[in-house]
N, C-alpha and C positions, 0 to 999 in steps of 0.2 A: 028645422028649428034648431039653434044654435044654442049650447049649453056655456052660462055665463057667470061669472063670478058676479058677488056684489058684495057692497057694504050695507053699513045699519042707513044708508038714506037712499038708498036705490035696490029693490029689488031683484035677485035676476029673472031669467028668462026659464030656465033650468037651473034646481038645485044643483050646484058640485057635488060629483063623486070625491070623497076622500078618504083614503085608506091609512093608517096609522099601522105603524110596522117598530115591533123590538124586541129586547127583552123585558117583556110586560107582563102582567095577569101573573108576577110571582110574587113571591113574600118579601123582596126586594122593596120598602119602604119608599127608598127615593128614587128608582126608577118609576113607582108608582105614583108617586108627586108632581114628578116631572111630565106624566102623561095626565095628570089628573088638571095640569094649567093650561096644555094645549089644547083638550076635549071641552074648558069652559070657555076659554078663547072661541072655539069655533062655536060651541054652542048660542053665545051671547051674538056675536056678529054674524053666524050663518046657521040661523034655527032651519032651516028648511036643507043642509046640506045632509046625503047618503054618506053615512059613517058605517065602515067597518074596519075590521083588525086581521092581521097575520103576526101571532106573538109567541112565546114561550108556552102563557097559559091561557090557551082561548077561554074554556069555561068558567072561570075567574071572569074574566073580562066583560063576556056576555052575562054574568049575573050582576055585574056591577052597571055594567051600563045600557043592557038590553038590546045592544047592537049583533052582527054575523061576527062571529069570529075565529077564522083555522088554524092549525099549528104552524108553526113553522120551519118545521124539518118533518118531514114524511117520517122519518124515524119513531121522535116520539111514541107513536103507538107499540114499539116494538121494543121499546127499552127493559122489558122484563124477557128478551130471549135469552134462551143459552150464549156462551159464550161464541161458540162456530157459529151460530146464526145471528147474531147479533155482531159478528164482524159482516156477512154478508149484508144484511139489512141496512150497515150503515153504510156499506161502497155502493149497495144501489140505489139507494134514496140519494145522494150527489146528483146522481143524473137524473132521477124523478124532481129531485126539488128544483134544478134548473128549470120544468117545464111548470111547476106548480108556481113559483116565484113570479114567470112571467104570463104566466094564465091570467094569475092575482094582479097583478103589476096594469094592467092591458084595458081594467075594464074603469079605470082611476082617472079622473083627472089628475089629481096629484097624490103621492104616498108622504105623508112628513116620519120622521123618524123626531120623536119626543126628546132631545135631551139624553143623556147619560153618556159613558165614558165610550160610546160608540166607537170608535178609533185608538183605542188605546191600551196598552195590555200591561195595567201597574199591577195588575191581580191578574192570576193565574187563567190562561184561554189557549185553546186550542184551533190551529187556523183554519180547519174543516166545521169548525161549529159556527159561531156568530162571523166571523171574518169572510167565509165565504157566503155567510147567508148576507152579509151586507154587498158584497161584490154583486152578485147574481139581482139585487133590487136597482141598485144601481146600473147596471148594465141593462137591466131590462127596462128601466127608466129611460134610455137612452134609446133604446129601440124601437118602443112604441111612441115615442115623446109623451109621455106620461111625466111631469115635472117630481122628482125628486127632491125634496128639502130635507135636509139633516141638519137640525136645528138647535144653537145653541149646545152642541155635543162638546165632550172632553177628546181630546187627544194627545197621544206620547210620541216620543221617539221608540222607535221599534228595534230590537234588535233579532229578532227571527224571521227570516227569511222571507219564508210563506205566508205571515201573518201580515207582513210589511207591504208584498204584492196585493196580498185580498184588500188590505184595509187604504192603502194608496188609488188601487185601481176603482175601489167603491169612489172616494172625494174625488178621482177625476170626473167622474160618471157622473157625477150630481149634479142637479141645477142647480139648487141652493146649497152652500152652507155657510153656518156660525159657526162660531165657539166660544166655549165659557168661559175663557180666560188667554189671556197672550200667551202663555206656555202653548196651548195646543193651538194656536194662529202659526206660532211659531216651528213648533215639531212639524206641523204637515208644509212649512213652506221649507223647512232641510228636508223634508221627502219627495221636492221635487213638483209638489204643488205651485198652482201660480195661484196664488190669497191675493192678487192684484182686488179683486172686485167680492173679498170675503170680508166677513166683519166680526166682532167680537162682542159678544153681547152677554147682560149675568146668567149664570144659572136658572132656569125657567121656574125652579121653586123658587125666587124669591116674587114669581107673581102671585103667588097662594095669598089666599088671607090672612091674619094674620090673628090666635084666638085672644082674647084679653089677657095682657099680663105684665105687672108692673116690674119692679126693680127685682124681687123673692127675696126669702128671707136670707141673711148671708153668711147662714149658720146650717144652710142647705147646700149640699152640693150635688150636681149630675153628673153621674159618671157613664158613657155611653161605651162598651166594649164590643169586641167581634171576635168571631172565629179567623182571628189569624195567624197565617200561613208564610207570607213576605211576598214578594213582587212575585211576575211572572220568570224573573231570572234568579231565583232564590228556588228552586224545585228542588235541587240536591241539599238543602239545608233548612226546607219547609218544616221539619218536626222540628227542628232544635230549637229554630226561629217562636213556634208555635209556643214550647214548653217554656222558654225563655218570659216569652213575650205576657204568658199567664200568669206566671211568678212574679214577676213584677207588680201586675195589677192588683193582686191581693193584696203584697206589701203594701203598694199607697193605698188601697180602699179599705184597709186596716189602721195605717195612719190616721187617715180621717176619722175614722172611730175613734179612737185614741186623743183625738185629738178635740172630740167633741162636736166635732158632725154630722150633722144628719146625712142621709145618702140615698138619693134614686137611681138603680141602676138602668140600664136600655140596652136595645142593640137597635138593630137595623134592617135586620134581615132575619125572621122567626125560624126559618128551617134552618137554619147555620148558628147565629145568635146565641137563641134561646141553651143552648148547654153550660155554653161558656159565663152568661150572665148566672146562673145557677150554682155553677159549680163556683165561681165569687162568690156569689152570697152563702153558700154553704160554710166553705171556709171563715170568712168572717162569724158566721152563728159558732163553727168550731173555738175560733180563738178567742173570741168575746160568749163565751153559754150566757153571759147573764143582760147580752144586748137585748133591749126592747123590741118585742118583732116591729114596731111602725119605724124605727130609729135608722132599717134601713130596709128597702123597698124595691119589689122589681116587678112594677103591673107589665103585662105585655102591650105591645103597639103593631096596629094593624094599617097606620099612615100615617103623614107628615103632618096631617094636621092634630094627629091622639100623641105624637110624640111632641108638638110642641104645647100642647097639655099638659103633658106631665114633665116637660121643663119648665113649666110656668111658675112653679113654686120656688122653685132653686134660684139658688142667687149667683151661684158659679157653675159652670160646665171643661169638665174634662174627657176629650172625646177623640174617637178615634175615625170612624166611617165618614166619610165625607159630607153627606148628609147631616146627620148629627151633626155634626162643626155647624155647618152651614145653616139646620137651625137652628142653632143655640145665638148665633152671628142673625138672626134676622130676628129674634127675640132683643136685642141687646141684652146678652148674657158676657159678661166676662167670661172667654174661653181660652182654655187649652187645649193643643191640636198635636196627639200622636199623628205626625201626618208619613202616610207612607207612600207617596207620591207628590210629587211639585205643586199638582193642583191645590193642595192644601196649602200650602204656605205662599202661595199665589192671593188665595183666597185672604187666608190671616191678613197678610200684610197690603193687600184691596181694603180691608175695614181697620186698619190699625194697629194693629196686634201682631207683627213679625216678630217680636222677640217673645212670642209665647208658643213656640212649637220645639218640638226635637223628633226625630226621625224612629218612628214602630219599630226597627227594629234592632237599632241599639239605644233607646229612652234609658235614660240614668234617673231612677226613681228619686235620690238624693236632691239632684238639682229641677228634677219635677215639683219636690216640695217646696224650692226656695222660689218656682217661677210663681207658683200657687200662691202662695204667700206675698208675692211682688205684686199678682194680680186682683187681690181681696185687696190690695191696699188702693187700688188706682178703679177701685171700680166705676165710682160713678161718674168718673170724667170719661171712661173708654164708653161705656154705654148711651151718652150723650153725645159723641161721635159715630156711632155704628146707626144711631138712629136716622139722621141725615144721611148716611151711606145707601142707607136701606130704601130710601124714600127716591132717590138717585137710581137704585138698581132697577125699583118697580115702574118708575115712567121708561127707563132705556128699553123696557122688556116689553111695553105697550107701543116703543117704537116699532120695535120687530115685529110683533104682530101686524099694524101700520104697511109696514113692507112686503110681507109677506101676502097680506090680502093682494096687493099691487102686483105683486110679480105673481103669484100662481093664480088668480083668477080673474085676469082684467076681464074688461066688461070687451064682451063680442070672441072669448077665444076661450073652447073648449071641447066645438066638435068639430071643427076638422082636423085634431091630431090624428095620426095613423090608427086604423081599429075603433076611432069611436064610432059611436051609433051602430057599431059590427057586433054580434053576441060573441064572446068571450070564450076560449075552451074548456071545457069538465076543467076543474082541478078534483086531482089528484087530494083525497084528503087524507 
C-alpha cells in the first residue's frame, strides 16, 4: 500500500507523515505564529495527515495542539547540572542527537521547518545549538529521502565560521527552501548556495487572520520593546548596547506622555521581554506620579494574534522585534521600525515605509520624534497602501502552500523512500 499525498479534492491512499521541526513551544510570540499558519495550512488541506514535533518546547506544543512532541537537543533535560557535568552532558548529547535527529527524521514523509530566522544569526546564537540542530535534519533528510522544507525562513550573511558551515550545509541539504525576503535569497546565494530553483515568498504570519481593527484612535500609540543586546557581532559591547538602547526608550515613551499620548506597551517574547517592558512603564509612573494608570498600559501577550489585539486600538506603532513591525504592517498601522537587522527595513520598505526606520542600536531619539511626527501626519494614505500590500502577501503565501502540497506529497510517492514502511529506531528522548 503506497503512502500518498493529497489535496482538498482527492483523497489519499495514506495519511502523510509530517513532522514540524524548530524553535517552537517557546514564549517566542512570532516563531509561534509562524508555526501556528503552517499547522492551519495542513490542518485545513490534510485533516487526516500524522503530525508531530521535534522543538525547543515539546510540552507547550503537545498542550496546544495535542500532538507527540520531543525535545530537541538530548541536553535539555540536563540544563540544571553542575557546571563539570553540564560541559559533559553537552559534548555527549552532539553525538546522541545526531542519532535522535535521524531516528525522528526517518519515520517522516516530510519535516517542514515553519518560518523564523532559521539561517541567520542578527541575534545572538551559538553554532553547536540550533546551527547544528538544523544541519543534522537536514542531512538526515538527505539520507533517508525524507523531504526537507525550510519554509519561507529569514537569512544573513554570516560571519562565524562554524555557524556559516552548519547553517550552509543545512540549505544545501534541503529539498525545499523559501525565504522571506531578497536579503536572505540573497545572503544564502553569496554563501555559495545555488537559489537557481528557490523562491521568495512573505513572511508566513501574514497568512494569520486578521482580528477586527479599524484605523485607532491617533492619540494612541504602540510601543513594542525588547530585551536588547545587538547582533550576534556586538558580544563584546552587548551591555552598553543594552543600557543605551533602554535609555533611550524611556526618553521617547516619556515624550509621548508629555506629549499627550496614550501608550500600549508589548514585547515579543514573555521570558526576555517582560522585564524590560516594566521597567519602562515603571519609569514613566516615576517621572509622571500623577499619570493615569489606563493613560499607559502593558497587558501581556501570549500570540500574534492577542498582540494584534492589543494593537488594534493604537493608531500608531513604534517597534522594535520583527514581528511586532510586521504586525502592526499587517494591521495598517503607521509604523516605526528600530530595526536591527536588514530584514526589517526589507520589510518597511516592501510596504512603503523605508524612510521610517533607524538602526537599534544607534536610534537618535531626537530624529525618532520628528519621523513620528512625519508619520501621524501621512497616516491615512500609508495605511491605504499597506492594505493592498497585505492582500498581495496572503494570496503569494496561499501560492506556496499550492506548491508545497505539489512537491512534498504528490499523488503515488511516499513509500518507497529509504526506511519507509521500516519501524524507526528508539529515539533517544
Amino acid at each position: 500500500m503506497t503512502s500518498r499525498g493529497f489535496n482538498r479534492k482527492r483523497q489519499p491512499a495514506a495519511a502523510p507523515r509530517i513532522g514540524l521541526f524548530g524553535v517552537i513551544g517557546t514564549d517566542n510570540i512570532g516563531n509561534e505564529g509562524m508555526l501556528e499558519a503552517v499547522v492551519s495550512w495542513l490542518k485545513r488541506d490534510y485533516p487526516d495527515a500524522v503530525l508531530d514535533f521535534m522543538c525547543v518546547g515539546p510540552e507547550k506544543v503537545k498542550a496546544k495542539y495535542g500532538t507527540p512532541a520531543i525535545p530537541m537537543n538530548w541536553y535539555q533535560k540536563h540544563e540544571q547540572a553542575s557546571d563539570v557535568m553540564a560541559i559533559v552532558f553537552r559534548t555527549l548529547g552532539k553525538g546522541i542527537d545526531a542519532y535522535r535527529v535521524a531516528s525522528w527524521v526517518r519515520k517522516h514523509d516530510a519535516v517542514i521547518v515553519p518560518g523564523a530566522g532559521v539561517l541567520e544569526a542578527t541575534l545572538p546564537v551559538g553554532p553547536w545549538w540550533y546551527p547544528y540542530a538544523m544541519f543534522l535534519l537536514s542531512g538526515s533528510g538527505k539520507m533517508f529521502g525524507t523531504k526537507v522544507a525550510i519554509v519561507s525562513v529569514g537569512a544573513s550573511v554570516l560571519s562565524q565560521r562554524l555557524t556559516r558551515l552548519f547553517f550552509t550545509s543545512a540549505a544545501k541539504l534541503a529539498f525545499y527552501r523559501s525565504y522571506r525576503d531578497t536579503g536572505s535569497y540573497e545572503a544564502m546565494r553569496r554563501a555559495g548556495i545555488d537559489v537557481t530553483h528557490d523562491h521568495v515568498y512573505p513572511d508566513l504570519a501574514f497568512a494569520l487572520p486578521v482580528p477586527p481593527a479599524g484605523p485607532g484612535d491617533p492619540q494612541t500609540v504602540g510601543v513594542g520593546v525588547m530585551a536588547y543586546y545587538g547582533t550576534n557581532d556586538d558580544k563584546a559591547q552587548a551591555d552598553e548596547i543594552h543600557v543605551a538602547y533602554v535609555k533611550k526608550m524611556k526618553r521617547f515613551v516619556r515624550w509621548l506622555a508629555d506629549s499627550g499620548y496614550r501608550i500600549r506597551l508589548f514585547g515579543g517574547d514573555n521570558l526576555w521581554d517582560d522585564g524590560i517592558v516594566e521597567e519602562i512603564l515603571a519609569d514613566l509612573r516615576a517621572h509622571r506620579p500623577d499619570l493615569e494608570p489606563m493613560w499607559a498600559v502593558a497587558d501581556p501577550v501570549t500570540s500574534l494574534d492577542e498582540l494584534m489585539r492589543e494593537m488594534a486600538p493604537v493608531g500608531t506603532v513604534v517597534a522594535i522585534r520583527y514581528h511586532n513591525v510586521l504586525c502592526a504592517l499587517k494591521l495598517g498601522k503607521p509604523t516605526l521600525s528600530l530595526s536591527y537587522a536588514r530584514k526589517h527595513d526589507l520589510l518597511m520598505a516592501d510596504m512603503g515605509l523605508s524612510e521610517f526606520c533607524q538602526f537599534a542600536n544607534t536610534f537618535d531619539v531626537d530624529r525618532l520624534i520628528e519621523q513620528f511626527t512625519a508619520l501621524q501626519a501621512r497616516s491615512g494614505q500609508l495605511s491605504a497602501a499597506m492594505a493592498e500590500r497585505n492582500a498581495d502577501k496572503a494570496r503569494l503565501l496561499e501560492q506556496q502552500f499550492a506548491q508545497l502540497s505539489a512537491l512534498l506529497f504528490p499523488a503515488g510517492q511516499g513509500a518507497d523512500r529509504p526506511g519507509a514502511g521500516q519501524p524507526a529506531p528508539e529515539i533517544i528522548r
